[in-house]
N, C-alpha and C positions, 0 to 999 in steps of 0.2 A: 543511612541515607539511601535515597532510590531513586531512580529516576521517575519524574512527573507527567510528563510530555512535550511532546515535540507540535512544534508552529509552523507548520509546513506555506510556503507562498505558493500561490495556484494560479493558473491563468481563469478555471471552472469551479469557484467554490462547491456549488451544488452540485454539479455534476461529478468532482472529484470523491462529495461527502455519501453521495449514495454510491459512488464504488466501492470506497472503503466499506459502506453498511450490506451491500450485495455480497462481498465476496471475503471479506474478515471479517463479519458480525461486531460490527462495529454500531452502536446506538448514536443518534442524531441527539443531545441534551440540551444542545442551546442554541441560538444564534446573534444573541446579546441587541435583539431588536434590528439586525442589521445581516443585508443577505450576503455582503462581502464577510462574514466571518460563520465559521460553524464549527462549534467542540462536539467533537465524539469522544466518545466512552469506551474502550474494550470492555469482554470479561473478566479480566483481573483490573479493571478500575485504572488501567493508562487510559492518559485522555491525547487525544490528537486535534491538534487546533490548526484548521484551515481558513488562510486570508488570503484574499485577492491581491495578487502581486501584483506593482508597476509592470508598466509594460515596458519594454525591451530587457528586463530581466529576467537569466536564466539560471539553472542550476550549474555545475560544472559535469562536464562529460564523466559519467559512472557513477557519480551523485544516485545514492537508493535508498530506500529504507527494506528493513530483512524483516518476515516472517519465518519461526521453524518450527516445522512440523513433526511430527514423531516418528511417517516412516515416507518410505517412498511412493505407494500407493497413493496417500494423503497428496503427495509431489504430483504426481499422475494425472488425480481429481482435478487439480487445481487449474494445471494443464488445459483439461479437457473443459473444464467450464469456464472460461478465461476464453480460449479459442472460441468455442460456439457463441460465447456474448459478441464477436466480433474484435475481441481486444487484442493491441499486435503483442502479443508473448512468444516468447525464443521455444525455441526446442527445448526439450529434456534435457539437460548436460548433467554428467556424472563423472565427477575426480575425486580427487585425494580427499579435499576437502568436504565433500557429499554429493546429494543429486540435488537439481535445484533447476527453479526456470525464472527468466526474467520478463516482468511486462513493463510496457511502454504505457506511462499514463501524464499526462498531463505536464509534460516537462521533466519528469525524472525515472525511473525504475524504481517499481516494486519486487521484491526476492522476497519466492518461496523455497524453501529448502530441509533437507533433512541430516544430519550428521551421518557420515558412512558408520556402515556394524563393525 
């Protein structure tokens, strides 16, 4: 068994689905005729499904979904292109756990991160 993917509610369908496709190569494959919804594709064939959420609903505070990457550098990039698009992402943190940085998209955090050596 594997995991299939995840339905994430969005306040910005499109706008969330071409983040995901800007900045984790993420492919746009469907919209099921309807612009509140949009499945993407990663490269290993997880699919991430975005609907248009009610409104006054929100995530819970620290509510993310995790990318990881393979080193810190990778961490670094991400950083840095993330910043320059405008997008509000945290500083670099490095603990126990690894280096990792968080962005702010559309009502929850996205983590990028890498496992410490």
């Amino acid at each position: 068994m594997h995991l299939n993917h995840v339905d994430l509610q969005v306040e910005d369908v499109q706008a969330t689905a071409s983040f995901f496709e800007r900045f984790f190569a993420f492919t746009h494959t469907s919209n099921r005729g309807s612009p509140a919804i949009a499945i993407l594709r990663g490269d290993d064939g997880f699919s991430l499904v975005l609907q248009k959420r009610a409104d006054g609903e929100k995530y819970p505070e620290g509510f993310h979904v995790g990318f990881i990457v393979d080193n810190e550098a990778t961490v670094h990039r991400m950083h840095d292109e993330l910043a320059r698009s405008g997008a509000r992402v945290s500083d670099v943190k490095k603990n126990g756990r690894g280096t990792m940085i968080y962005c702010q998209h559309d009502g929850f955090l996205v983590e990028v991160s890498c496992r410490p050596i």
